[in-house]
Gaussian input, Z-matrix of N, CA and C with variables (Angstrom, degrees):
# hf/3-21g

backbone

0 1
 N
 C     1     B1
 C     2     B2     1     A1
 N     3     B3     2     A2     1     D1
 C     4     B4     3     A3     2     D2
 C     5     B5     4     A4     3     D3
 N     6     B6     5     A5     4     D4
 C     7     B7     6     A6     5     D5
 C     8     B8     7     A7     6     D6
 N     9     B9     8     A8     7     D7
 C    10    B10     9     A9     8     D8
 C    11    B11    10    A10     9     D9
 N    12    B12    11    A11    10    D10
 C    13    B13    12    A12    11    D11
 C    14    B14    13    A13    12    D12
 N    15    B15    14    A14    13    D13
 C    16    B16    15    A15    14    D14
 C    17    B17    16    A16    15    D15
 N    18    B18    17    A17    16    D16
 C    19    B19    18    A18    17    D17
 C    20    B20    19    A19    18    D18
 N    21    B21    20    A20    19    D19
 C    22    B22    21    A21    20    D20
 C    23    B23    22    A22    21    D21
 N    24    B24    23    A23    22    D22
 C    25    B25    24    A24    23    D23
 C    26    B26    25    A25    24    D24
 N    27    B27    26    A26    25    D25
 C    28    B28    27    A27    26    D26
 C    29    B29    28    A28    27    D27
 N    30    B30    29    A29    28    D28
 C    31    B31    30    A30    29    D29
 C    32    B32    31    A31    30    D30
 N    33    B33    32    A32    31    D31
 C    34    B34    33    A33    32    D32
 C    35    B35    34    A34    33    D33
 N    36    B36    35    A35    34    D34
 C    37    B37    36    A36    35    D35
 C    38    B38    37    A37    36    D36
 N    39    B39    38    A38    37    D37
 C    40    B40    39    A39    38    D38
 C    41    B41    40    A40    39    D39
 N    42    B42    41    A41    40    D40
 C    43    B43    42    A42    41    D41
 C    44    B44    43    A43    42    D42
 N    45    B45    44    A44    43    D43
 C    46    B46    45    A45    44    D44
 C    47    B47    46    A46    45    D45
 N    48    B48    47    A47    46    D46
 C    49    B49    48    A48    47    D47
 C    50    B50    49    A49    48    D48
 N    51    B51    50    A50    49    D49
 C    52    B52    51    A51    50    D50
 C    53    B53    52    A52    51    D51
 N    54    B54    53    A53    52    D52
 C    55    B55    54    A54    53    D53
 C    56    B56    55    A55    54    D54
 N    57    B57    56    A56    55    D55
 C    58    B58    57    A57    56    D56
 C    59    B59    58    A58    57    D57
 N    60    B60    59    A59    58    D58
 C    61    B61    60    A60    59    D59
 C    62    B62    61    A61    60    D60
 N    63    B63    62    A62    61    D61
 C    64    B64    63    A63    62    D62
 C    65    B65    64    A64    63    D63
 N    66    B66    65    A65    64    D64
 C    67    B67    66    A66    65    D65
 C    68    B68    67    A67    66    D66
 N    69    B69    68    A68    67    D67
 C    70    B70    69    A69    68    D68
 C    71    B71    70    A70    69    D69
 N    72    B72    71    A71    70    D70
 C    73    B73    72    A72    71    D71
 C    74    B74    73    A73    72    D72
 N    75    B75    74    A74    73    D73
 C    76    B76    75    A75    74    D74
 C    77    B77    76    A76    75    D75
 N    78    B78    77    A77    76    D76
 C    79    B79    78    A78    77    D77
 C    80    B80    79    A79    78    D78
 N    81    B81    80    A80    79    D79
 C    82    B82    81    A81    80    D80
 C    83    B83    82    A82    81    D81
 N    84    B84    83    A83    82    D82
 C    85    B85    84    A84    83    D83
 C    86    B86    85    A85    84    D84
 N    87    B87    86    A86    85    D85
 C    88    B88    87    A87    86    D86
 C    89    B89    88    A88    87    D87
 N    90    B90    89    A89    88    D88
 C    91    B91    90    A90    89    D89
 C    92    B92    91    A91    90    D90
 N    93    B93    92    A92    91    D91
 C    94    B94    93    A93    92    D92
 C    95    B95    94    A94    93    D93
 N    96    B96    95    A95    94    D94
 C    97    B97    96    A96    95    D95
 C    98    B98    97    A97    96    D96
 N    99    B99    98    A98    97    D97
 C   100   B100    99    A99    98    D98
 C   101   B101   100   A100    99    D99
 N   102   B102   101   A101   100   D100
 C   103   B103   102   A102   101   D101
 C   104   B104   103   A103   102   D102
 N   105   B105   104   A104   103   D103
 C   106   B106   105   A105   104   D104
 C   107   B107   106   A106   105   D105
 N   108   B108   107   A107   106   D106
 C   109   B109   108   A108   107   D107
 C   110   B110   109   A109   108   D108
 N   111   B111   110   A110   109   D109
 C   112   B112   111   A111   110   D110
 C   113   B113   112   A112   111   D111
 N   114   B114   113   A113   112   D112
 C   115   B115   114   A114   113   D113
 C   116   B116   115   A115   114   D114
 N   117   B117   116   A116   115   D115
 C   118   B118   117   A117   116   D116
 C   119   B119   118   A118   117   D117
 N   120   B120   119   A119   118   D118
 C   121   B121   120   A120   119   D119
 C   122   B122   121   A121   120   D120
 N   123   B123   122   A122   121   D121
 C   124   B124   123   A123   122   D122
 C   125   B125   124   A124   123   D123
 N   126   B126   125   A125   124   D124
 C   127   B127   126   A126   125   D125
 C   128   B128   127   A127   126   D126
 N   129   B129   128   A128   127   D127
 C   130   B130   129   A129   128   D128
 C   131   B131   130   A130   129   D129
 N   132   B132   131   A131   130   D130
 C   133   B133   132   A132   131   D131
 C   134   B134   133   A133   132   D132
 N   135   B135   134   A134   133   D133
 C   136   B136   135   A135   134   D134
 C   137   B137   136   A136   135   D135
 N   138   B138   137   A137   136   D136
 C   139   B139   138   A138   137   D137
 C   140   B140   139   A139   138   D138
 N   141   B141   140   A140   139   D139
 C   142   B142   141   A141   140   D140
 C   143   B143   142   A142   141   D141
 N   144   B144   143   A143   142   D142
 C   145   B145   144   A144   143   D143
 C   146   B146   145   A145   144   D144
 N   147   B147   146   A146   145   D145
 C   148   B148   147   A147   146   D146
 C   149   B149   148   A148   147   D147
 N   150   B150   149   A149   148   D148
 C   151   B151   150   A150   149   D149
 C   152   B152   151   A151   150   D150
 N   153   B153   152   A152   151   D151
 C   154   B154   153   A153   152   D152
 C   155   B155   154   A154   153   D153
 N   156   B156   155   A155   154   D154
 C   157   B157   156   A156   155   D155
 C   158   B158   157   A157   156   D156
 N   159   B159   158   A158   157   D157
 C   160   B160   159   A159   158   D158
 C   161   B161   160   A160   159   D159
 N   162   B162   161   A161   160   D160
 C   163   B163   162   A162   161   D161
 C   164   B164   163   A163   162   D162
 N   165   B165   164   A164   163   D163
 C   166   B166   165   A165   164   D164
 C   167   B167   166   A166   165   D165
 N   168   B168   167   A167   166   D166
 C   169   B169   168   A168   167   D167
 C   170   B170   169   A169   168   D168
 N   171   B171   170   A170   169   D169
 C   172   B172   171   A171   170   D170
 C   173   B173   172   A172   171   D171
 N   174   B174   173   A173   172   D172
 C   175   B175   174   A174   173   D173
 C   176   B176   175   A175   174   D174
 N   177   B177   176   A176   175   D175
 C   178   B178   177   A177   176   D176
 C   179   B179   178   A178   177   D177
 N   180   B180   179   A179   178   D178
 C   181   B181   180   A180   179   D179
 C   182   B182   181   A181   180   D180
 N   183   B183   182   A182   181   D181
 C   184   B184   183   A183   182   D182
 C   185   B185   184   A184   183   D183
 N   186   B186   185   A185   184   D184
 C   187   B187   186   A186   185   D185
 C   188   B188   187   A187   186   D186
 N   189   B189   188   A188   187   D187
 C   190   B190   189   A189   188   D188
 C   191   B191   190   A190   189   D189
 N   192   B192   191   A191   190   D190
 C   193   B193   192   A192   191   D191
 C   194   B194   193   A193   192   D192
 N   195   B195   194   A194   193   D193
 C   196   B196   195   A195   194   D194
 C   197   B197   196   A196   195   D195
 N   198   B198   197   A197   196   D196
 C   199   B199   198   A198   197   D197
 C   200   B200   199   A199   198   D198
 N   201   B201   200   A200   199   D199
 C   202   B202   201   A201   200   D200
 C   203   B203   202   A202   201   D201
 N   204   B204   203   A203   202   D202
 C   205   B205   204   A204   203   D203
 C   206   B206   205   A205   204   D204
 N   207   B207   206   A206   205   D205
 C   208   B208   207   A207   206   D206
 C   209   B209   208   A208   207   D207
 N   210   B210   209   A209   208   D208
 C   211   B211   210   A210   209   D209
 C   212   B212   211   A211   210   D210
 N   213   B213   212   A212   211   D211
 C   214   B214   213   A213   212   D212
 C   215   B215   214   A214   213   D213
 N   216   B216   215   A215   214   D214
 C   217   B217   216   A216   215   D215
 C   218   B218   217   A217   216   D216
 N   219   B219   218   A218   217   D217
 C   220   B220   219   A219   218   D218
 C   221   B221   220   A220   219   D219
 N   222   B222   221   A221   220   D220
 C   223   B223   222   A222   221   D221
 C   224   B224   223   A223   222   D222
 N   225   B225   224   A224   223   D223
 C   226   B226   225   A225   224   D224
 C   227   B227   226   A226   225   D225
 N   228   B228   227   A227   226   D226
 C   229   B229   228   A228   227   D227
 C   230   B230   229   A229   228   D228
 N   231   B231   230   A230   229   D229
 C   232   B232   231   A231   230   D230
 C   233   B233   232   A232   231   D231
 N   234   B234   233   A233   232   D232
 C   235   B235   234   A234   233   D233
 C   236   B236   235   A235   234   D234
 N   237   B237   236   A236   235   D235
 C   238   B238   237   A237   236   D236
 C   239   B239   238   A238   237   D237
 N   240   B240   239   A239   238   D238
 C   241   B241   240   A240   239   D239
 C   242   B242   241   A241   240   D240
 N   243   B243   242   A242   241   D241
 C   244   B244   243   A243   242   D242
 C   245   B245   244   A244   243   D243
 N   246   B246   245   A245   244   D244
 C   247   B247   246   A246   245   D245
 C   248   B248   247   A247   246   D246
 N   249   B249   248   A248   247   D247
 C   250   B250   249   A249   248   D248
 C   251   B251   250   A250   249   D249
 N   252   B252   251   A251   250   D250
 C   253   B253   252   A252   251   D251
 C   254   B254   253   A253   252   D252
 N   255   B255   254   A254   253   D253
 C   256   B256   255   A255   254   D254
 C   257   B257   256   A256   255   D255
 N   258   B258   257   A257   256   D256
 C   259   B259   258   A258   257   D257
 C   260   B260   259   A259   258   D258

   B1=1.4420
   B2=1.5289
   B3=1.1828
   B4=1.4290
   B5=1.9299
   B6=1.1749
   B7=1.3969
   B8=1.4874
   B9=1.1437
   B10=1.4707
   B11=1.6308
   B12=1.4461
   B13=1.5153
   B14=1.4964
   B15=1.1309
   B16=1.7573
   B17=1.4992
   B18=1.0756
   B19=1.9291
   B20=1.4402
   B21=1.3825
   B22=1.1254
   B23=1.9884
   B24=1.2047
   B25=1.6289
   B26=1.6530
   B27=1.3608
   B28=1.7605
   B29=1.3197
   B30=1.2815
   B31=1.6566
   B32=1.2014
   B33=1.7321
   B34=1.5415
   B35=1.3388
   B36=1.6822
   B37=1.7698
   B38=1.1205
   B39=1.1482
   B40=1.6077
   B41=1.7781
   B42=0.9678
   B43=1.8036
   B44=1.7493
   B45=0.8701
   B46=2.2229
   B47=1.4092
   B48=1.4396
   B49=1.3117
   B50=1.7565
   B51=0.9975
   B52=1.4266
   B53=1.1434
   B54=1.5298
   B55=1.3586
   B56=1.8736
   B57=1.0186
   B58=1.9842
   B59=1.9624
   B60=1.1181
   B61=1.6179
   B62=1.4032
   B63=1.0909
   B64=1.2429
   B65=1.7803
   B66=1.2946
   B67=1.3737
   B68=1.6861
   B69=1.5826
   B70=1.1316
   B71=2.0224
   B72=1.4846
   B73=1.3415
   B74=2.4386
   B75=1.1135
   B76=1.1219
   B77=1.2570
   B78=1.4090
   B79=1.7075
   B80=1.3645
   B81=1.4428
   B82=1.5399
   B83=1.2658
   B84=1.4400
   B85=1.8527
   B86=1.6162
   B87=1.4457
   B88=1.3422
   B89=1.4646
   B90=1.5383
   B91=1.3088
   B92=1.9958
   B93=1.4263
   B94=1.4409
   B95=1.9449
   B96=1.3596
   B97=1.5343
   B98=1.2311
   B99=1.3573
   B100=1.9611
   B101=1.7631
   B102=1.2604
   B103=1.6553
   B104=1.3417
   B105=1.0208
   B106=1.7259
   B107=1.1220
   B108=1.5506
   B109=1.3512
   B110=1.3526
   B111=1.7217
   B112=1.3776
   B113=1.8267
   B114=1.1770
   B115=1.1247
   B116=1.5003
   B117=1.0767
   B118=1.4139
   B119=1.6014
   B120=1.3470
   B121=1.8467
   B122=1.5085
   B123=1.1228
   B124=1.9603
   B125=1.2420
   B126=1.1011
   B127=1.6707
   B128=0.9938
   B129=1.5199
   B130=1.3897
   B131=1.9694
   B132=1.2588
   B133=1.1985
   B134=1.6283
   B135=1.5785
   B136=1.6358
   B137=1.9127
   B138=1.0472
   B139=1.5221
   B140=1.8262
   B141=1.7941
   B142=1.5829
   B143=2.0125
   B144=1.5980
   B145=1.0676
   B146=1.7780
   B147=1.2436
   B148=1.8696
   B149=1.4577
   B150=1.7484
   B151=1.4945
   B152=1.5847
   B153=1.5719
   B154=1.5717
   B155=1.5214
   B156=1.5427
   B157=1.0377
   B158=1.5682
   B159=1.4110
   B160=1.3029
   B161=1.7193
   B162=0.8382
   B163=1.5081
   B164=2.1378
   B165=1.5504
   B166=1.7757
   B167=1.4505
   B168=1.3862
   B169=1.4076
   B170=1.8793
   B171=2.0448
   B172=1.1388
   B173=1.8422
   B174=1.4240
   B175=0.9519
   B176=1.6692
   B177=1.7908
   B178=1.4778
   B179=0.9877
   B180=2.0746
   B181=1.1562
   B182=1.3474
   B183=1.1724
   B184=1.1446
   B185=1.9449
   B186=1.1828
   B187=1.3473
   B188=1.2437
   B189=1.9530
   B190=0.7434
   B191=1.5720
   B192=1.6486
   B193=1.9440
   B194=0.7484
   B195=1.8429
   B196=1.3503
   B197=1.2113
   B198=1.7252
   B199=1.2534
   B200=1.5823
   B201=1.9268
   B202=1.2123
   B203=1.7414
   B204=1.2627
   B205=1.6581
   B206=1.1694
   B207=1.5329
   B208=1.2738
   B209=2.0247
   B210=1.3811
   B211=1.5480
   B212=1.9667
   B213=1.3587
   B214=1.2274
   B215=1.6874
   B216=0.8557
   B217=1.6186
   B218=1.3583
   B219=1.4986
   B220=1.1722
   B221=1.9323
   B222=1.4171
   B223=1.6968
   B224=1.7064
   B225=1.4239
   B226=1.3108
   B227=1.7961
   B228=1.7459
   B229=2.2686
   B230=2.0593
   B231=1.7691
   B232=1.2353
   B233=1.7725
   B234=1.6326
   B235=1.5280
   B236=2.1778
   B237=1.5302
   B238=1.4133
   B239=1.9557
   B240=0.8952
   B241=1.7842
   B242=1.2360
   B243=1.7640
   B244=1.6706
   B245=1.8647
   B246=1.5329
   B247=1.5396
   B248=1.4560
   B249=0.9263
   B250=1.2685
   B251=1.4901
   B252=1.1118
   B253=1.7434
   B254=1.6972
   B255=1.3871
   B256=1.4446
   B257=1.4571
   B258=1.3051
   B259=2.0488
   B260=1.7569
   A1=108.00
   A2=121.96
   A3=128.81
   A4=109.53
   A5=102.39
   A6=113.59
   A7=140.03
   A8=123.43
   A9=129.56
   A10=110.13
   A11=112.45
   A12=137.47
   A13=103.05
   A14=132.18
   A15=114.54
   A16=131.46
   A17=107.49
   A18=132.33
   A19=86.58
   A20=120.06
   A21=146.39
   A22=120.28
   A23=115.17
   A24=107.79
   A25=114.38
   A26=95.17
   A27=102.35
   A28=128.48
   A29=92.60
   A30=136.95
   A31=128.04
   A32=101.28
   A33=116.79
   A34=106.85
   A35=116.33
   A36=120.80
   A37=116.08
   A38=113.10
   A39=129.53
   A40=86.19
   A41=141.54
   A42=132.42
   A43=59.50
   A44=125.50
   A45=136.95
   A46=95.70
   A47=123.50
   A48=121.86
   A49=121.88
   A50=115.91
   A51=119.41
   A52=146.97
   A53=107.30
   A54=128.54
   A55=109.05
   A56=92.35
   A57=105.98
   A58=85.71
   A59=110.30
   A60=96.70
   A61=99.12
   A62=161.93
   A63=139.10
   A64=82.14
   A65=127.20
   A66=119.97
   A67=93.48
   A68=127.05
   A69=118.04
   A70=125.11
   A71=94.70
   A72=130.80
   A73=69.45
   A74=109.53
   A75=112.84
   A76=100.47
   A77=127.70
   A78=105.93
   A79=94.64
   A80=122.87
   A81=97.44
   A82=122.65
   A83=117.55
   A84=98.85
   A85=124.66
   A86=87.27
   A87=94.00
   A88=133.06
   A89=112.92
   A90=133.13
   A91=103.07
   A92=94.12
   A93=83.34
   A94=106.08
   A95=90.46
   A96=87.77
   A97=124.50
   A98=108.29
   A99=127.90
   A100=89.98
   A101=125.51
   A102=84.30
   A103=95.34
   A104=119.13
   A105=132.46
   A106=109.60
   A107=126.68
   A108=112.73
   A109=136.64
   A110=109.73
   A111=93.33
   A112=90.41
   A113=112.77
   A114=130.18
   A115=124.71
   A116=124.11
   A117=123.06
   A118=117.14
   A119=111.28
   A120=115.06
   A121=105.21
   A122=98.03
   A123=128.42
   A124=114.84
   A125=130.14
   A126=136.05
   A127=101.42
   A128=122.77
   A129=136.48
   A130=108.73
   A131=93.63
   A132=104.84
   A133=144.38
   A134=101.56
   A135=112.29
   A136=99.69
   A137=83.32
   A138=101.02
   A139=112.95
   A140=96.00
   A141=79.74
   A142=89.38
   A143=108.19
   A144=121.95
   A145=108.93
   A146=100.62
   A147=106.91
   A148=96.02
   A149=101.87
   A150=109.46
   A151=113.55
   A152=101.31
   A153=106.08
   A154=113.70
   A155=135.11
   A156=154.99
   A157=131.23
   A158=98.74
   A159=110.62
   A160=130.45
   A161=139.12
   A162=143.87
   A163=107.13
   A164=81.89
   A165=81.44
   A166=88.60
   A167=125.40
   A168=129.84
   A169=122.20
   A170=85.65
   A171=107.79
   A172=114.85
   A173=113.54
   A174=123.05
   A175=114.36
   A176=107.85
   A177=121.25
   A178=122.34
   A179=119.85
   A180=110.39
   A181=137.01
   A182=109.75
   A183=126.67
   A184=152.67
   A185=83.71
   A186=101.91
   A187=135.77
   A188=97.53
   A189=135.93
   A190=124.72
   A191=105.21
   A192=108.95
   A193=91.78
   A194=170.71
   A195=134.01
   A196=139.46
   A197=103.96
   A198=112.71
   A199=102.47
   A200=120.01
   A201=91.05
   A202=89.76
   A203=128.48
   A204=115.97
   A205=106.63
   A206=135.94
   A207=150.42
   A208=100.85
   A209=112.15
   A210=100.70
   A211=99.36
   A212=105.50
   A213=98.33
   A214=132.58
   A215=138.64
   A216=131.17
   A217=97.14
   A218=100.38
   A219=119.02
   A220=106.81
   A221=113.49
   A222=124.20
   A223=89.07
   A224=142.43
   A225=107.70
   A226=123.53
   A227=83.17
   A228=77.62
   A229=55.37
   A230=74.70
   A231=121.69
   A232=110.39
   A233=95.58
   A234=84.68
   A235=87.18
   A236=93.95
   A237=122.97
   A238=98.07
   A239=130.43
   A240=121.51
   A241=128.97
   A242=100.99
   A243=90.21
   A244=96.37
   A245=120.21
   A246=113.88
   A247=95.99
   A248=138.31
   A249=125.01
   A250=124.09
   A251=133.45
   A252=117.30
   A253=124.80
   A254=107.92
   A255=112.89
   A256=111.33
   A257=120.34
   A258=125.78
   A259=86.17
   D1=127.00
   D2=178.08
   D3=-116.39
   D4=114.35
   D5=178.65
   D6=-96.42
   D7=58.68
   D8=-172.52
   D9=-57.49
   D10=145.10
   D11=177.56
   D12=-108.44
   D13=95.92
   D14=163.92
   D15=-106.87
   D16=115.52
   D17=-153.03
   D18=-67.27
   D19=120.57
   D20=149.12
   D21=-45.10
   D22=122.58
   D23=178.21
   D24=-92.46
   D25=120.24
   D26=172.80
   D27=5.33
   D28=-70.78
   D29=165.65
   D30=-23.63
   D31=-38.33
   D32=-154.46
   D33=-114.79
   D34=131.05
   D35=168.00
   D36=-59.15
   D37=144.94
   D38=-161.42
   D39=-76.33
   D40=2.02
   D41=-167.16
   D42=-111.63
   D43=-99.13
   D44=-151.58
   D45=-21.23
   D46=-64.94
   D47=173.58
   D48=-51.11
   D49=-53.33
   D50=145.76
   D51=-1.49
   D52=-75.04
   D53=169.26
   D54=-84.77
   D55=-13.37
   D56=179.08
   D57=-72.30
   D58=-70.48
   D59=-164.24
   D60=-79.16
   D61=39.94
   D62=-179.73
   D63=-134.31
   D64=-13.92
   D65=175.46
   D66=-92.88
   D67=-41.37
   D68=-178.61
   D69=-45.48
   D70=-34.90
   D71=-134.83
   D72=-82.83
   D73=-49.00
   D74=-165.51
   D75=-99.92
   D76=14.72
   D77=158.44
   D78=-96.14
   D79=-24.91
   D80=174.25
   D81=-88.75
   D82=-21.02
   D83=144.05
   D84=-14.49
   D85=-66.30
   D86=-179.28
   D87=-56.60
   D88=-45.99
   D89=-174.98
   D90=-63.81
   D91=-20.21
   D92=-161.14
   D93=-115.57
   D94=18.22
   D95=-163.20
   D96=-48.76
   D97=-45.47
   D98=179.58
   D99=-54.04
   D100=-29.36
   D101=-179.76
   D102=-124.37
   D103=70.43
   D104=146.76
   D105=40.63
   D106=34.64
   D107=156.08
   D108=-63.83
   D109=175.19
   D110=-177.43
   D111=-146.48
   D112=125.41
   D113=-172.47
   D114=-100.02
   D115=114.53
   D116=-171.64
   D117=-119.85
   D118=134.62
   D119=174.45
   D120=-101.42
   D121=147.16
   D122=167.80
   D123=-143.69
   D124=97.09
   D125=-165.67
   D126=46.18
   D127=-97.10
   D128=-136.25
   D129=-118.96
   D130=-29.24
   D131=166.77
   D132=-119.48
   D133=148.70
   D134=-141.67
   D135=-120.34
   D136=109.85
   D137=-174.31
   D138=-101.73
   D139=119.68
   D140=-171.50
   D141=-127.18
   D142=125.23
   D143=-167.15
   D144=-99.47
   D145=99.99
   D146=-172.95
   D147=-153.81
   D148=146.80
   D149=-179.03
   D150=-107.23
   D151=7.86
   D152=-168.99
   D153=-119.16
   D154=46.52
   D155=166.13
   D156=-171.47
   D157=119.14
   D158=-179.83
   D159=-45.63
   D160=140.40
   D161=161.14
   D162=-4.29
   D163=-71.84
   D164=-166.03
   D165=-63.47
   D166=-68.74
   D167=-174.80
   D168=5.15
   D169=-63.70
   D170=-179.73
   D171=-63.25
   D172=-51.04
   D173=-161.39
   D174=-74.59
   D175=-4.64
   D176=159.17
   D177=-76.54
   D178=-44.88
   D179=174.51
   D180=-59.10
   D181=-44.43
   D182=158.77
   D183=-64.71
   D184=-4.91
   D185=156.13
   D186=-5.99
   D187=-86.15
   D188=-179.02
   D189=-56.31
   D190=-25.24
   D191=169.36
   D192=-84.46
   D193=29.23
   D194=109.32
   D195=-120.09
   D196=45.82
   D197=-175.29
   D198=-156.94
   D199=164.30
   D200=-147.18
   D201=-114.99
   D202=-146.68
   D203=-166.34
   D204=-80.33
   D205=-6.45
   D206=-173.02
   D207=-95.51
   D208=-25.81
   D209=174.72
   D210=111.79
   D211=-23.68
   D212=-174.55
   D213=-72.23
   D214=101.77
   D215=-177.95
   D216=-23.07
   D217=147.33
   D218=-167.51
   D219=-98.42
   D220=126.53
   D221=-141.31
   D222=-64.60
   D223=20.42
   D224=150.63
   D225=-97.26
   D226=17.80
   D227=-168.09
   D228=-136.06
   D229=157.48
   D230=163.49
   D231=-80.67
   D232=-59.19
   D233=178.65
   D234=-171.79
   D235=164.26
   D236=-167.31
   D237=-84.02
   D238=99.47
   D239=155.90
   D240=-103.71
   D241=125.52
   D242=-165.17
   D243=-83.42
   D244=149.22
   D245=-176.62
   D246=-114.96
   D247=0.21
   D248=-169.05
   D249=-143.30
   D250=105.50
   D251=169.40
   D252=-40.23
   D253=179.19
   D254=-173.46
   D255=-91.08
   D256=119.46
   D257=-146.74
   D258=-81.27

Protein backbone atom coordinates (compact mmCIF):
# COMPACT_ATOMS: atom_id res chain seq x y z
CA UNK A 1 0.00 0.00 0.00
CA UNK A 2 1.50 3.32 -0.92
CA UNK A 3 0.00 6.43 0.73
CA UNK A 4 0.37 9.91 -0.60
CA UNK A 5 -0.71 13.29 1.40
CA UNK A 6 -1.11 16.27 -1.11
CA UNK A 7 -0.74 19.82 0.60
CA UNK A 8 -3.29 21.97 -0.57
CA UNK A 9 -2.16 25.85 -1.73
CA UNK A 10 -3.53 28.81 0.31
CA UNK A 11 -4.54 30.18 -2.77
CA UNK A 12 -6.63 27.41 -3.89
CA UNK A 13 -10.71 26.62 -3.50
CA UNK A 14 -11.36 23.74 -1.74
CA UNK A 15 -13.79 22.63 -5.13
CA UNK A 16 -10.03 23.60 -7.45
CA UNK A 17 -8.19 21.50 -5.02
CA UNK A 18 -10.81 18.96 -5.25
CA UNK A 19 -11.22 18.38 -8.64
CA UNK A 20 -7.12 18.71 -8.82
CA UNK A 21 -6.95 15.28 -6.88
CA UNK A 22 -9.87 13.54 -8.03
CA UNK A 23 -8.36 14.13 -11.70
CA UNK A 24 -4.93 13.16 -10.08
CA UNK A 25 -6.51 10.21 -8.31
CA UNK A 26 -7.49 8.93 -12.05
CA UNK A 27 -4.37 9.58 -13.93
CA UNK A 28 -2.98 7.06 -11.81
CA UNK A 29 -5.75 4.78 -12.46
CA UNK A 30 -4.53 5.13 -15.51
CA UNK A 31 -0.76 5.00 -15.12
CA UNK A 32 -1.21 1.96 -13.15
CA UNK A 33 -3.82 -0.02 -14.85
CA UNK A 34 -1.74 -3.25 -15.99
CA UNK A 35 -1.27 -3.85 -12.33
CA UNK A 36 -4.72 -3.65 -11.06
CA UNK A 37 -4.57 -1.10 -8.73
CA UNK A 38 -7.10 0.42 -6.89
CA UNK A 39 -6.86 3.88 -5.79
CA UNK A 40 -8.78 5.62 -3.26
CA UNK A 41 -9.32 9.58 -2.10
CA UNK A 42 -10.05 11.01 1.51
CA UNK A 43 -9.58 14.73 1.45
CA UNK A 44 -6.14 15.12 0.99
CA UNK A 45 -5.02 11.77 0.85
CA UNK A 46 -4.49 9.22 -2.01
CA UNK A 47 -4.16 5.74 -1.30
CA UNK A 48 -3.09 3.36 -4.03
CA UNK A 49 -3.54 -0.41 -2.93
CA UNK A 50 -1.22 -2.90 -5.24
CA UNK A 51 1.17 -5.72 -4.34
CA UNK A 52 3.17 -5.48 -7.60
CA UNK A 53 5.37 -2.31 -7.35
CA UNK A 54 7.92 -1.11 -5.30
CA UNK A 55 8.05 2.29 -3.41
CA UNK A 56 10.45 4.17 -5.96
CA UNK A 57 8.78 2.16 -8.80
CA UNK A 58 5.55 3.66 -7.72
CA UNK A 59 6.69 7.04 -7.01
CA UNK A 60 8.13 7.17 -10.90
CA UNK A 61 5.03 6.22 -12.33
CA UNK A 62 3.27 8.49 -11.04
CA UNK A 63 4.91 11.49 -11.13
CA UNK A 64 3.62 12.72 -13.76
CA UNK A 65 -0.35 13.13 -12.19
CA UNK A 66 0.97 15.90 -10.18
CA UNK A 67 3.27 17.68 -11.97
CA UNK A 68 3.30 19.36 -15.26
CA UNK A 69 5.83 18.55 -18.49
CA UNK A 70 8.26 21.03 -17.02
CA UNK A 71 8.44 18.80 -13.49
CA UNK A 72 6.64 21.45 -11.59
CA UNK A 73 3.69 20.53 -9.13
CA UNK A 74 0.81 21.45 -10.44
CA UNK A 75 -0.34 25.23 -8.64
CA UNK A 76 -3.27 23.62 -6.67
CA UNK A 77 -0.87 21.42 -4.15
CA UNK A 78 2.01 22.90 -2.71
CA UNK A 79 3.69 19.62 -2.83
CA UNK A 80 3.15 15.52 -3.06
CA UNK A 81 4.17 13.49 0.55
CA UNK A 82 4.57 10.02 0.47
CA UNK A 83 3.30 8.92 4.45
CA UNK A 84 3.53 5.54 4.32
CA UNK A 85 5.75 2.51 3.14
CA UNK A 86 4.66 -0.48 1.01
CA UNK A 87 2.36 -2.85 3.73
Amino acid sequence: MHIYKVHKDDEVSIEDFTSAVNCAKECIESVLYDLGAVVTVSDDLITITTDDITEKECKEKIQGCFCDSAGNVYPEFIRVERLSKKA
